[in-house]
N, C-alpha and C positions, 0 to 999 in steps of 0.2 A: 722230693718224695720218691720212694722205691719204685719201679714198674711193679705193675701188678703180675707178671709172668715174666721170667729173668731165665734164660737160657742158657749157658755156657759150657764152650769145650765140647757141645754135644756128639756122640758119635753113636752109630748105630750098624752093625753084620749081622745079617739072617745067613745061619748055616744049615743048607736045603741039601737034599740027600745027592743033585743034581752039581750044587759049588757052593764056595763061599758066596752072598751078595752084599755089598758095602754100600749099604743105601743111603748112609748119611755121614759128612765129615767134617767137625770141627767148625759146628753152627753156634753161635758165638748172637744172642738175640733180647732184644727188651719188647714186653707189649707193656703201654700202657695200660690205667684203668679208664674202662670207658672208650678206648683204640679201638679201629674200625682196621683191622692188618689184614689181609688180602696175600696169597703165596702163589706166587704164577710161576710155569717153567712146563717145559717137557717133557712127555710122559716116562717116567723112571726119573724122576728126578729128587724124590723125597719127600715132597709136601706132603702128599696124604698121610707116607708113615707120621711126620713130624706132628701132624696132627690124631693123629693116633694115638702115639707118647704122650701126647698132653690130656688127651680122653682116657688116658691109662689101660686102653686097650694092649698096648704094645712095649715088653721092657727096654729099658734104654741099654747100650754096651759100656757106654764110658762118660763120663760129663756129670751134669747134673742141671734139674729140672727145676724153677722155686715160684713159689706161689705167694705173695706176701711177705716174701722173706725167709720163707717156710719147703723145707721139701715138698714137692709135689704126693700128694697122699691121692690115689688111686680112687678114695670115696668121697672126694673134695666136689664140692654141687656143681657139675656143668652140664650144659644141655648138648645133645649131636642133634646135627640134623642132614640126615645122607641124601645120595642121590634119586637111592629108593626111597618110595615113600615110609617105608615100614610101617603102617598104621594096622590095629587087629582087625580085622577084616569083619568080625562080631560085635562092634564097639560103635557107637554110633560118635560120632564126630567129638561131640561133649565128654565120651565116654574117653576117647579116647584123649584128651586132652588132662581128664580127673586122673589117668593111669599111676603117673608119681606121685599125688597127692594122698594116692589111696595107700600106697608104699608105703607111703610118713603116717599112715593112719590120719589125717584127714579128713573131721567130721563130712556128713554127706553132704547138709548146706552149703557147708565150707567149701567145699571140692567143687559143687555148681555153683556158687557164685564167682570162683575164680576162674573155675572154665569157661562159662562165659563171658569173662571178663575178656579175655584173652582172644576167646572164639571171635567178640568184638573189635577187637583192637587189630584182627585181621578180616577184619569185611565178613567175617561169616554167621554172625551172631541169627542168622536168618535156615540157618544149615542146621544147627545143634542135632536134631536129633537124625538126620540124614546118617546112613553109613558111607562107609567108603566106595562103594560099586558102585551107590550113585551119584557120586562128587567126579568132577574132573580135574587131570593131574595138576592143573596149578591150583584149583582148591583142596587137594590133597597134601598138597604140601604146605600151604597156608595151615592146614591142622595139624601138621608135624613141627607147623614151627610154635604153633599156642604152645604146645603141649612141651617141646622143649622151655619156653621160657614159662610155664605155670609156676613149674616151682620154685621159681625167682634164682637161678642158679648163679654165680657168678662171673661164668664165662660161656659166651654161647661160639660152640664149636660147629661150621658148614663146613662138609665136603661135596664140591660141585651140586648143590642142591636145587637149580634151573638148566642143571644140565642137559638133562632130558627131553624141556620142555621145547615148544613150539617157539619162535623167535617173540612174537608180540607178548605170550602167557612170559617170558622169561623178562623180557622188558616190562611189566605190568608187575613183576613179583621182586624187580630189582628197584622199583620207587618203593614199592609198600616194605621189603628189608631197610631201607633207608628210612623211613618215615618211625616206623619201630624201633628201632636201635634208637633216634632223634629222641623217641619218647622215653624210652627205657631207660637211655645211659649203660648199657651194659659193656664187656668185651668184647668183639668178637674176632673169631680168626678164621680167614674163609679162602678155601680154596678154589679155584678156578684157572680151565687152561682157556678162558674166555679172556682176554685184554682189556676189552671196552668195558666189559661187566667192572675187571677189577680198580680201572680207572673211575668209575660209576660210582664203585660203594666204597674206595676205600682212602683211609688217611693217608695210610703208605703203603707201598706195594716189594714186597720183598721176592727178588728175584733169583731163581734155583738154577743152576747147571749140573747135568745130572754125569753118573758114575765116578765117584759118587756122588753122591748130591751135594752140593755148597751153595752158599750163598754167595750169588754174586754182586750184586748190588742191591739198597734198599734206598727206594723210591719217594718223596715224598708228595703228596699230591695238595697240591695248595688252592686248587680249582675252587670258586664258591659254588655252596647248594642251592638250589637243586641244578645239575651240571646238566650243560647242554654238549649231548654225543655230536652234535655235529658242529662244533665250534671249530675254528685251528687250534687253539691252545689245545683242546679234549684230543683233536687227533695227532699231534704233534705230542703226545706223549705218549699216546697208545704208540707213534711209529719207533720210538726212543725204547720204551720196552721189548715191542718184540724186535729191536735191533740188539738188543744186550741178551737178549735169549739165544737170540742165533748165533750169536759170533763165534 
């Protein structure tokens, strides 16, 4: 069966009034459907662009992008979920999780039964009508992630989206990503310069060396769930990773 995201040849130069930057070269990549892929490396290394490209934020220079076998079409259903929270600040919790659904037109029933479906599926069905000023940031982000998977997209896209947080709220939001993705079956492709996180949540872990960016190795993690951070095998791979990042 096809990967559900097929990568190849990719290449990517931002030409900035400052120089060329050759941010990406000759990424050569499969995600499963349903893949849990994880993209670690050093800051300027490419991930986020690469996940950009695939959020259709960002043109490609050279390669190509496919979706099902199919070029990547820029209005193809995915969810992002950034480091900021980005939620409307006017929007109470629910509200802002109905946002894409109202997009699609999306009777009103329909839009709250599904938000709080989702609102549930992440501990917050207790929140709904709370707005954002009085939610704290790892329940903020718990409502950026309903609201990305409301409208059942096909691939959910994180860029370092526990980054920010506190070490426990980041651990506490790294079981519940796990637990949902478990329930959902979706794809996901998640960036982090966290190791342990990406040993945590992901199938394989694909590793960047930057200028330009390349792949330099991809990792597969065969650890069973739910994984224990303090194991030797759990740390004995996080030390394998960031020895392939360094070298």
């Amino acid at each position: 069966m096809p990967a559900k995201i097929q990568i190849r040849n990719l290449r990517k130069v931002y030409d900035t009034p400052e120089r060329r930057v050759h941010a990406l070269e000759n990424i050569n990549l499969d995600v499963q459907d349903g893949e849990f892929l994880c993209l670690v490396g050093l800051s300027g290394c490419g991930k986020t662009t690469l996940l950009n490209i695939l959020a259709g934020f960002v043109e490609i220079t050279a390669g190509n992008v496919m979706l099902d076998s199919k070029p990547l079409d820029d209005n193809y259903d995915k969810g992002v979920v950034f480091q900021e929270y980005a939620l409307f600040p006017w929007r109470t919790a629910r509200r802002n999780v109905e946002y894409g659904l109202e997009i699609r037109n999306v009777r009103s029933e329909e839009r709250k039964r599904i938000a709080m479906e989702y609102l549930k599926l992440v501990r917050l069905e207790e929140f709904a009508d709370f707005y954002p000023h009085n939610l704290s940031g790892g329940m903020r982000q718990r409502v950026a992630v309903a609201r990305a998977l409301a409208f059942d997209p096909q691939v959910l896209l994180m860029d370092e989206p526990f980054g920010a947080l506190d070490a426990q709220t980041r651990e506490e939001l790294q079981e519940l990503t796990v637990d949902v993705w478990q329930k959902t079956k979706k794809t996901v492709v998640y960036v982090t310069h966290n190791l342990s996180e990406a040993v945590f949540l992901g199938n394989r872990i694909v590793v960047f060396l930057p200028r330009p960016g390349r792949i330099r190795e991809i990792i597969p993690v065969n650890l069973p769930r739910p994984r224990d951070a303090l194991s030797s095998e759990f740390i004995s791979l996080q030390r394998e990773i960031d020895r392939l990042i360094r070298a």
